[in-house]
Backbone as numpy.savetxt, mean C-alpha at the origin, in Angstrom:
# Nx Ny Nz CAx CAy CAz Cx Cy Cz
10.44 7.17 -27.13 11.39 6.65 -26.14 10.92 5.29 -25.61
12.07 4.54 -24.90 11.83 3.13 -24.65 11.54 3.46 -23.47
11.02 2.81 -22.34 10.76 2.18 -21.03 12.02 3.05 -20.16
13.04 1.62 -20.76 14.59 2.43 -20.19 15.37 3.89 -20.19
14.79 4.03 -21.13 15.45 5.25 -21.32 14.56 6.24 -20.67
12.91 6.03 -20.37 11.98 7.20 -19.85 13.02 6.86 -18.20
12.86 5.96 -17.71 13.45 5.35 -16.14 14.78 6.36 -16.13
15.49 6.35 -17.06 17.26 6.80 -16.83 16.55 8.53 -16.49
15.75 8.91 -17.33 15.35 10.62 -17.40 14.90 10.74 -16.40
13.95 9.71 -15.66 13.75 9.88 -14.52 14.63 10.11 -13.53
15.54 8.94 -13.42 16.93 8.97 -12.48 17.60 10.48 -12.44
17.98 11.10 -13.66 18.74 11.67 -14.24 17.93 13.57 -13.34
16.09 13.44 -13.59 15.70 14.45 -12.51 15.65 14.19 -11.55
15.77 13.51 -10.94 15.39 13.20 -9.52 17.20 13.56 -8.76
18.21 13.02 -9.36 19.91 13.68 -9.15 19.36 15.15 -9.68
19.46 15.33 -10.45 19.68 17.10 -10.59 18.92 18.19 -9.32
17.86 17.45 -8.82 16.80 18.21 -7.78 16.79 17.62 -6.37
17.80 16.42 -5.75 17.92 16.10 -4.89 18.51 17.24 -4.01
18.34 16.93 -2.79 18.82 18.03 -1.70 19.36 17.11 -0.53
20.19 17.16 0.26 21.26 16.20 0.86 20.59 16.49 2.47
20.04 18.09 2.89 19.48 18.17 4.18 18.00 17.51 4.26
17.21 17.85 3.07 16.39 17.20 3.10 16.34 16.02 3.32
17.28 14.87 2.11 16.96 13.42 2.32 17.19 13.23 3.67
18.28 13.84 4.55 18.87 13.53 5.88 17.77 13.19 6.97
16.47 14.58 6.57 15.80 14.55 7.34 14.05 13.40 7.11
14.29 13.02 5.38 13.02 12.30 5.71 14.01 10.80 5.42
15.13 10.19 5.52 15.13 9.20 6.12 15.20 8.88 7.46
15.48 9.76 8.23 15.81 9.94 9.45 14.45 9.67 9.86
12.90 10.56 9.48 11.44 10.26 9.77 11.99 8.52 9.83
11.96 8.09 8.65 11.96 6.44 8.57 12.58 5.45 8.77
13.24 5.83 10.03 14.56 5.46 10.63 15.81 4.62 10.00
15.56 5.84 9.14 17.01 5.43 8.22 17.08 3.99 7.49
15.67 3.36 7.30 15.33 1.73 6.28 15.73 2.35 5.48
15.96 3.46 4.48 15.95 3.82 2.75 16.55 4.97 2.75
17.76 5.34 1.49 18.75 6.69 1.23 17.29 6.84 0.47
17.39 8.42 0.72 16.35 9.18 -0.11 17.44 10.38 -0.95
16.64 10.68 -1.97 16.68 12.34 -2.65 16.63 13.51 -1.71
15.83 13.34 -1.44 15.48 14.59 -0.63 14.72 15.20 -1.10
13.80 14.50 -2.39 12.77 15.28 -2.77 10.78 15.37 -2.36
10.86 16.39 -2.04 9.09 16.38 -1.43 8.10 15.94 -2.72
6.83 15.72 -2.07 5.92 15.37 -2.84 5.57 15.92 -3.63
5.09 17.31 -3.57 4.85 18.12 -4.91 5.85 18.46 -5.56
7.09 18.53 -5.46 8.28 18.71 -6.45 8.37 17.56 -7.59
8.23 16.31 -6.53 8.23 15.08 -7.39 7.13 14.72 -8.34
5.79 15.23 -7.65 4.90 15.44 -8.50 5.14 16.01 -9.97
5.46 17.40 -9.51 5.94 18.30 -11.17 6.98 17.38 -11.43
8.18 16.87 -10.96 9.31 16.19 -12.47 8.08 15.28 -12.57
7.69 14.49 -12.33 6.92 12.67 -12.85 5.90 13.36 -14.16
5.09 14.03 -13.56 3.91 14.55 -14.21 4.12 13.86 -15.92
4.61 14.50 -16.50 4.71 14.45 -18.31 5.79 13.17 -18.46
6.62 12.65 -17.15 7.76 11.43 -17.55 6.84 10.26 -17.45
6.24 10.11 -16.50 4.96 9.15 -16.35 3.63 9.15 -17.40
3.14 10.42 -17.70 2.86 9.55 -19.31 3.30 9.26 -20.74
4.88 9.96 -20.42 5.62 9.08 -21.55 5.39 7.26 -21.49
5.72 6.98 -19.99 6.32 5.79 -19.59 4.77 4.96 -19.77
3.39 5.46 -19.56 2.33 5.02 -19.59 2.05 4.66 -21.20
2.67 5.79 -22.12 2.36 5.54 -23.64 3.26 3.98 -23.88
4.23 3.76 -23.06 5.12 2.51 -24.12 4.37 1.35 -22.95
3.54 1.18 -22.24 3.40 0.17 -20.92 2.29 -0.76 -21.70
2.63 -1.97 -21.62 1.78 -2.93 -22.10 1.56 -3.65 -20.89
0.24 -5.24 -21.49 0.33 -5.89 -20.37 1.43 -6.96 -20.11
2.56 -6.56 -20.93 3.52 -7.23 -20.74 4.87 -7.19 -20.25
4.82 -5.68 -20.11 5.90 -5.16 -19.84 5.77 -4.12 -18.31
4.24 -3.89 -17.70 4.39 -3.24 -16.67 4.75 -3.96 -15.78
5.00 -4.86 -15.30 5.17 -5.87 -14.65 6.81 -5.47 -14.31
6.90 -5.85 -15.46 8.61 -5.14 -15.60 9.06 -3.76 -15.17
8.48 -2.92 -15.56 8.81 -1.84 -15.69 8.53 -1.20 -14.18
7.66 -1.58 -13.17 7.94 -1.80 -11.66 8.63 -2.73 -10.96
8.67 -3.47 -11.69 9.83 -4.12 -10.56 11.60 -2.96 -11.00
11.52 -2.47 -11.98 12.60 -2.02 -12.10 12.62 -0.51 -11.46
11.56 -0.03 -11.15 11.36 1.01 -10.40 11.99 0.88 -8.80
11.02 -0.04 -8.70 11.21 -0.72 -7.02 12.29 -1.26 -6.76
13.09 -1.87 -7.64 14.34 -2.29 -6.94 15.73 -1.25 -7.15
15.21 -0.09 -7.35 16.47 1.19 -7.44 16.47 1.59 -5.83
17.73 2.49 -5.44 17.47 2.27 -3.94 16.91 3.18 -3.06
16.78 4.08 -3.76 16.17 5.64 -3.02 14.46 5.90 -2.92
14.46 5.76 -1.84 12.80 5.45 -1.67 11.70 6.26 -2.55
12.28 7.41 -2.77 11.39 7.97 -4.17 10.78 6.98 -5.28
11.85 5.81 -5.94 11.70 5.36 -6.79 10.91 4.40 -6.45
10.51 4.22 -4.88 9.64 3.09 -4.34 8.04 3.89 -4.71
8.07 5.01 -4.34 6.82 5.71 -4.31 6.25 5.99 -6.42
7.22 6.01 -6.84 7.14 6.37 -8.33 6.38 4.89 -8.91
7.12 4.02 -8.24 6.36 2.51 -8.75 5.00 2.21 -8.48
4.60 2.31 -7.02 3.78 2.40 -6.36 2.18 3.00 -7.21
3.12 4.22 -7.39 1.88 5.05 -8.54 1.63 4.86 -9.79
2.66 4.96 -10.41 3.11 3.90 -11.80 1.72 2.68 -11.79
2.19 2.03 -10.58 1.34 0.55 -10.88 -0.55 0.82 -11.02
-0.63 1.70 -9.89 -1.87 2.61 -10.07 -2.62 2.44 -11.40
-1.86 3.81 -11.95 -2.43 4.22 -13.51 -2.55 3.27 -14.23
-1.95 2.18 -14.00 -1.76 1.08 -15.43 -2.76 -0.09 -14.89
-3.85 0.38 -14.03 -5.20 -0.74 -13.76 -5.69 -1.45 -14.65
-5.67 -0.48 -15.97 -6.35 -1.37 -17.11 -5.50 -2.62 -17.89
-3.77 -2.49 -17.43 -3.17 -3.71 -17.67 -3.02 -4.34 -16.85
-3.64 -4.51 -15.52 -3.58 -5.85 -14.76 -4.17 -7.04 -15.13
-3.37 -7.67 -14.77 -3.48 -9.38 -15.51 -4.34 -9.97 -13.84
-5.13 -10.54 -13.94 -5.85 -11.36 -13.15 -4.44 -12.88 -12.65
-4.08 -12.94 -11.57 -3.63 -13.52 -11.19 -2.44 -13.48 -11.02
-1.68 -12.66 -12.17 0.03 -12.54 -11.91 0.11 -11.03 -11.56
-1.11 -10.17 -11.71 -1.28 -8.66 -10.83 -0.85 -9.06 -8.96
-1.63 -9.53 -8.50 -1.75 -9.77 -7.57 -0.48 -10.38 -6.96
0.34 -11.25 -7.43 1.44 -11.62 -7.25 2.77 -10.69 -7.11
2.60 -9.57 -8.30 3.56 -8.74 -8.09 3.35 -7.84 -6.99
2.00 -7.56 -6.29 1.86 -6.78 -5.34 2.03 -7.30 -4.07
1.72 -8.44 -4.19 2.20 -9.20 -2.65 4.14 -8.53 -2.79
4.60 -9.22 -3.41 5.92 -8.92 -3.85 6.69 -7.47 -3.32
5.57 -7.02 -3.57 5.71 -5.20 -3.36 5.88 -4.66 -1.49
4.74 -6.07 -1.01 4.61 -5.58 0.03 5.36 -6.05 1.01
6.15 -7.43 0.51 7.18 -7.72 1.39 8.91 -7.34 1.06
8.01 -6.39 0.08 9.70 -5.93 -0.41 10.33 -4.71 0.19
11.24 -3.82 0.64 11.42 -2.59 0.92 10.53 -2.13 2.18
9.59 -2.95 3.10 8.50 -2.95 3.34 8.49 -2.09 4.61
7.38 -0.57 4.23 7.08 -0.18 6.12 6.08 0.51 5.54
5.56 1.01 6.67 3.91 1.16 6.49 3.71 2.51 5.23
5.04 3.29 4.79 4.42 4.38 3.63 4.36 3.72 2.21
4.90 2.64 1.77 4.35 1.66 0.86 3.22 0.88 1.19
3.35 0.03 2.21 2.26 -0.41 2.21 0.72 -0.35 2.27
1.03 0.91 2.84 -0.39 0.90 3.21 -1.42 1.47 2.06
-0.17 2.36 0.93 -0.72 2.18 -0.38 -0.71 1.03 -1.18
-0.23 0.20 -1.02 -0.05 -0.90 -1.84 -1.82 -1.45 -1.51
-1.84 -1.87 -0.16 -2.84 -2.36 0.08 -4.38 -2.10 0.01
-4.36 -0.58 0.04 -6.07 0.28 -0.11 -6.04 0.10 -1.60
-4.91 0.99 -2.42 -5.14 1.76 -3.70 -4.72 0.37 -5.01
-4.13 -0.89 -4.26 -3.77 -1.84 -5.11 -4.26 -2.97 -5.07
-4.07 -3.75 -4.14 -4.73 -4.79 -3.99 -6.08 -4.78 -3.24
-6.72 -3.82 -2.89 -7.89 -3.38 -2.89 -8.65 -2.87 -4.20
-8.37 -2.52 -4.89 -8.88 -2.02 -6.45 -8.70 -3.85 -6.76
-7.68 -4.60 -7.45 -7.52 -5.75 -7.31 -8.37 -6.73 -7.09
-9.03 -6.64 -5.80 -10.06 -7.56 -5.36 -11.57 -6.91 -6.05
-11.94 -5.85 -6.06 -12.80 -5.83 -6.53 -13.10 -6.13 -7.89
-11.97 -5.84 -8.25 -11.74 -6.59 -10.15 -12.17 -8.18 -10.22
-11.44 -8.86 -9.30 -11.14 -10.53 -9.47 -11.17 -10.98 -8.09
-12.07 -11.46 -7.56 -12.37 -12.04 -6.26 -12.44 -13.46 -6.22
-12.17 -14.15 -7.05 -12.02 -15.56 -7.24 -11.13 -16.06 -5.60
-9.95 -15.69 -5.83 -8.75 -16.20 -5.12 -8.44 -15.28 -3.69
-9.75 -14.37 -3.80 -9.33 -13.60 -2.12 -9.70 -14.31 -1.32
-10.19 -15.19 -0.93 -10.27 -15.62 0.17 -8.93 -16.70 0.38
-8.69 -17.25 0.19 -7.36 -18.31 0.06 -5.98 -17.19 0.06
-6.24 -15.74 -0.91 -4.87 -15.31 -0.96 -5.01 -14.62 1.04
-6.15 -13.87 0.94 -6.45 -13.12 1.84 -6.39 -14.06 3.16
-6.17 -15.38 3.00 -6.15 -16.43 4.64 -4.75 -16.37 4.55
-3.94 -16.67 3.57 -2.57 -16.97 3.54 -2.01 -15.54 4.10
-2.12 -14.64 3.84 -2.04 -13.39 4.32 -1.77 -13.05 5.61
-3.50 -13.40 6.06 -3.67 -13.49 7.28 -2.78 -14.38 8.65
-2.48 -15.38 8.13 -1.70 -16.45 8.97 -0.37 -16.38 8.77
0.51 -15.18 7.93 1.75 -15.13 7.30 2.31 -14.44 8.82
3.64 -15.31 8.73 4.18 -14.36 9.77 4.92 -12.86 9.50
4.60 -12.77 8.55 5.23 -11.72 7.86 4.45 -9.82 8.17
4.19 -9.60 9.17 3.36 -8.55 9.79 2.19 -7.73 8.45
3.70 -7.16 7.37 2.81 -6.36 6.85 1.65 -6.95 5.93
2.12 -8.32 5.49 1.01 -8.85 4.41 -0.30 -9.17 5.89
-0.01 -9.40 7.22 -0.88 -9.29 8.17 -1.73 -8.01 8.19
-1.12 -6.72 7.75 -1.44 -5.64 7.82 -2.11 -5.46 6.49
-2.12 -5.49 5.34 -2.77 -5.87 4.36 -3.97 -6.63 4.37
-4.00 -7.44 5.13 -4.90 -8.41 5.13 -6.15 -7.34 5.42
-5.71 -6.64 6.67 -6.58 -5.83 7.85 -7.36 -5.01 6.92
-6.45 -4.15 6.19 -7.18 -2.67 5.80 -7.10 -2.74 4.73
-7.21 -3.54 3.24 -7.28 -3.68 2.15 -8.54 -3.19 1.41
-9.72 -3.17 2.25 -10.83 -2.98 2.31 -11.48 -1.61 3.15
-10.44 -0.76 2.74 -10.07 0.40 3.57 -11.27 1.50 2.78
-11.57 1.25 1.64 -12.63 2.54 0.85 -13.80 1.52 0.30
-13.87 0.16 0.43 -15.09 -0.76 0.61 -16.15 0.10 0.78
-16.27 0.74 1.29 -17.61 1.05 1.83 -18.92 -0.08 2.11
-20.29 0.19 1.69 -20.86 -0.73 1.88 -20.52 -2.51 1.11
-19.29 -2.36 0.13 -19.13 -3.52 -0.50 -18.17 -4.48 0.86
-17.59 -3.82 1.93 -17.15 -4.52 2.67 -17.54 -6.12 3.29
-16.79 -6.76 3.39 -17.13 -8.15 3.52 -17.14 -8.19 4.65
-17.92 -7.81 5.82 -17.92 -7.77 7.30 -17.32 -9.12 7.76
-17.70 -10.14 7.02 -17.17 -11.50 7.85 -15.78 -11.69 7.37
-15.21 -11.21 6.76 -13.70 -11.22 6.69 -13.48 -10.30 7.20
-14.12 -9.02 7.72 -13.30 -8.11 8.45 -13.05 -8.43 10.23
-14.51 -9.02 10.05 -14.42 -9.53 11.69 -13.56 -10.76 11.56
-13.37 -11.81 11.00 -11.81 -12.74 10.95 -10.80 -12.58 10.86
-10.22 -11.34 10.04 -9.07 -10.95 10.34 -8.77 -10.14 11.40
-9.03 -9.17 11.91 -9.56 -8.69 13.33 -9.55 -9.78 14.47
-10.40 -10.44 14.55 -9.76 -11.57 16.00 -8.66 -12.60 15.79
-8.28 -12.51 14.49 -7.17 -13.11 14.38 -6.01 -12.51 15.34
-5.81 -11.18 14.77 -4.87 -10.37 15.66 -4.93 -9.45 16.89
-6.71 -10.13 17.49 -6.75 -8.98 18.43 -5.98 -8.85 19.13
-4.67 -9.67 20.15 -4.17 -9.82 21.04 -2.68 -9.25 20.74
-2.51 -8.95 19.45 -0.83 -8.82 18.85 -0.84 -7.75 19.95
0.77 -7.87 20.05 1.23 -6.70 20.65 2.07 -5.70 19.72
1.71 -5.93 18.32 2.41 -5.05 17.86 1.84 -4.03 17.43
2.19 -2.54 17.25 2.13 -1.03 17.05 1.32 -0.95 15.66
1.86 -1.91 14.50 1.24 -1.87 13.05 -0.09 -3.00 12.90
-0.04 -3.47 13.71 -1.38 -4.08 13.48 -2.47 -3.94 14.14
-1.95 -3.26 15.68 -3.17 -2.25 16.73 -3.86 -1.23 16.13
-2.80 -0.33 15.21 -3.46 0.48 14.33 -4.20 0.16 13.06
-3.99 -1.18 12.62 -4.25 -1.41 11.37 -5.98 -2.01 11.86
-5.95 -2.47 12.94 -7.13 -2.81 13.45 -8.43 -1.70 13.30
-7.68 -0.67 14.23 -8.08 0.34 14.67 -8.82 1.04 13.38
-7.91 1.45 12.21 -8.15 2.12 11.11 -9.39 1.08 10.62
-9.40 0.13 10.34 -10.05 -0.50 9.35 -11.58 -0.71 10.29
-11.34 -0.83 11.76 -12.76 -0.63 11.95 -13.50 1.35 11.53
-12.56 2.09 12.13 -12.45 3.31 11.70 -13.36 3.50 10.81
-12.92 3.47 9.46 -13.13 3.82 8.19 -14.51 2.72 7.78
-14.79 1.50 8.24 -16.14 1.20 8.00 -16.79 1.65 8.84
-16.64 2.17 9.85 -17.48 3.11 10.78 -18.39 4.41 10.09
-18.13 4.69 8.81 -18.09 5.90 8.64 -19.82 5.06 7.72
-19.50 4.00 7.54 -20.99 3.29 6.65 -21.62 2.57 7.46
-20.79 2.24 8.71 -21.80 1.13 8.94 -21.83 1.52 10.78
-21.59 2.70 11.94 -21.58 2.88 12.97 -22.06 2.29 13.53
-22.87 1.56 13.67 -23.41 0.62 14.51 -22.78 -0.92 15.04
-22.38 -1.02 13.75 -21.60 -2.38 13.61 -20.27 -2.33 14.41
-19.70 -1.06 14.43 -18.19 -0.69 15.05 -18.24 -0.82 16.37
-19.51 0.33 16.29 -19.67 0.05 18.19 -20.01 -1.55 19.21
-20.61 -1.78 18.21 -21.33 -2.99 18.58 -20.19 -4.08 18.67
-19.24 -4.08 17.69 -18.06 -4.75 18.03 -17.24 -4.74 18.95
-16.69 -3.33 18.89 -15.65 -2.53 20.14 -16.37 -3.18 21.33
-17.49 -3.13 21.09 -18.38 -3.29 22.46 -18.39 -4.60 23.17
-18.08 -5.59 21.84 -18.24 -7.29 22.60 -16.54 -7.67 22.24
-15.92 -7.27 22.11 -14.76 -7.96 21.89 -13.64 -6.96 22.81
-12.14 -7.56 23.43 -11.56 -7.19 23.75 -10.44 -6.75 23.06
-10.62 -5.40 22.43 -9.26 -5.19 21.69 -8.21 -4.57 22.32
-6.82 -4.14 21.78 -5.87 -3.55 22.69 -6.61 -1.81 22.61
-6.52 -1.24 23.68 -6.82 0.14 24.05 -6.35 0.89 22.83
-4.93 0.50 22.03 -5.34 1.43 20.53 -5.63 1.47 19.78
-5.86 0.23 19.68 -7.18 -0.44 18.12 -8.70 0.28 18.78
-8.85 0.27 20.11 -10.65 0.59 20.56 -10.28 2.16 19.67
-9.33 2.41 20.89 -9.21 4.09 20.29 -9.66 4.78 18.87
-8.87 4.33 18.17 -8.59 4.27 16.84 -10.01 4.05 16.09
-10.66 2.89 16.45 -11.92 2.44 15.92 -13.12 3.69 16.54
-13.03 4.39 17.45 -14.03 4.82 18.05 -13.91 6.42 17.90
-12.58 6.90 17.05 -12.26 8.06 17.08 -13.09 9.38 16.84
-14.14 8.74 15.77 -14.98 9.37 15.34 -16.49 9.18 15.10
-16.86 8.21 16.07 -18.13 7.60 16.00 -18.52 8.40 18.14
């Protein structure tokens, strides 16, 4: 089978197993940005399972590129999450430089924090550790974008870093936005000191400690230290 035709079989389960109370109720979670199926995660799991490595057997490095954007631009947020993962598995065809492009793409596309925030740990975080040439320049442009979520990207991209974390870009993007008043980047603060907390506790506290963040970024950062 071609590309297209694995995508239509896809379409084709995802209608046969949709449920109309369900979608009601998880677009409604997401205030109604995206018509859904109505299908849960492990359901969707079992249809994808064996359609996704059909679709992995025909995926080159020339054609995945394609073959998510055509995921992502169908309209039912399932098919956002199918791409998402899709793009995942196919690590070993990322192209150094036009990878990265389609994922920015990703993140200002359809965009709220249940894409993104995979886009950003599991994609362009894998990403940077591949090819670090251009993170700092992509990762400033990011940073200074008025565009929140590639702001939010910026933050927590570096979310399973562990000791490879670049502390001085974490502390720059961080006072960049200490003052936002917005909900996705208080938390995005919050998380990303969080989660290097878990390697480096000292450093978290020691931060929280000299800088003024908003009360739910401290929170957030201190949850478990």
């Amino acid at each position: 089978m071609q590309y297209l035709e694995i995508i239509e079989h896809i379409t084709a389960e995802f209608e046969q197993n949709s449920n109309l109370a369900q979608a009601e109720k998880m677009a409604k979670y997401m205030r109604n940005l995206f018509p859904y199926y109505g299908i849960q995660k492990p359901i969707r799991a079992m249809i994808l399972k064996p359609l996704i490595k059909e679709l992995l057997k025909v995926s080159t490095a020339d054609n995945v590129e394609t073959i998510t954007d055509i995921l992502w631009n169908k309209p039912q947020r399932e098919f956002q999450y199918v791409g998402m993962e899709y793009a995942e598995k196919t690590e070993k065809l990322w192209q150094e430089n036009t990878s990265i492009r389609l994922f920015e793409n990703l993140i200002v596309t359809k965009s709220w924090w249940d894409s993104v925030d995979f886009i950003a740990s599991h994609l362009v975080g894998k990403y940077f550790l591949k090819w670090n040439s251009e993170l700092p320049i992509i990762i400033d442009n990011w940073n200074s974008s008025d565009n929140l979520w590639l702001n939010r990207t910026a933050i927590i991209f570096q979310l399973f870093y562990k000791d490879k974390t670049d502390i001085e870009l974490l502390t720059k993007v961080i006072l960049t936005h200490k003052e936002s008043k917005e909900f996705f980047i208080q938390k995005a603060i919050g998380w990303s000191l969080r989660q290097y907390g878990y390697t480096n506790p000292e450093f978290v506290k020691s931060f929280v400690g000299n800088h003024a963040l908003a009360p739910l970024s401290k929170r957030e950062a201190l949850k478990n230290l």
